[in-house]
N, C-alpha and C positions, 0 to 999 in steps of 0.2 A: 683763844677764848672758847675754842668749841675743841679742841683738840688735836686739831690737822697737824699744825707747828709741831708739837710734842709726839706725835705718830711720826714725825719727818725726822725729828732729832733722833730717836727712839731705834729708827732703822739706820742714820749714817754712824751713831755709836757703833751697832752692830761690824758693821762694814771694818770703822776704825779699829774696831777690838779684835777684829780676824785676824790682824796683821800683826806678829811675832814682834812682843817687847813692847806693844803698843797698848796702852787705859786709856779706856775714853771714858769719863765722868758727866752728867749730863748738870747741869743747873737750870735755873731760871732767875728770871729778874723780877724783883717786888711789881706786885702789879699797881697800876696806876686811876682803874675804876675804883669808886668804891661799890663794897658789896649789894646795895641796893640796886644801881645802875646794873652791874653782871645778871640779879636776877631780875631785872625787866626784859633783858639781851637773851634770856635763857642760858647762859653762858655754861659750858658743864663745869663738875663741882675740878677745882684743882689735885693735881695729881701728888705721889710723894715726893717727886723733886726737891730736892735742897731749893732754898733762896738763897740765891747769892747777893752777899752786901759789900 
């Protein structure tokens, strides 16, 4: 919701994709506030990750 998670995926890709022969792909999951709710949260705005379905 604020960006932590996605700062934390964002670095173990990294890691993952150092390693010869290795893709790391990142996703996310549909979120489950609705948008009114995230901006009373302040929530920051969503990143370009894929949704994953």
């Amino acid at each position: 919701m604020y960006g932590h998670v996605q700062k934390l995926a964002e670095e173990i890709q990294k890691g993952a994709a150092s390693v010869e022969g290795v893709e790391a792909k990142l996703w996310q999951v549909p979120e489950t506030l609705f948008e009114e709710v995230l901006g009373k949260m302040s929530a920051a705005p969503k990143g370009d990750v894929p949704t994953i379905t």
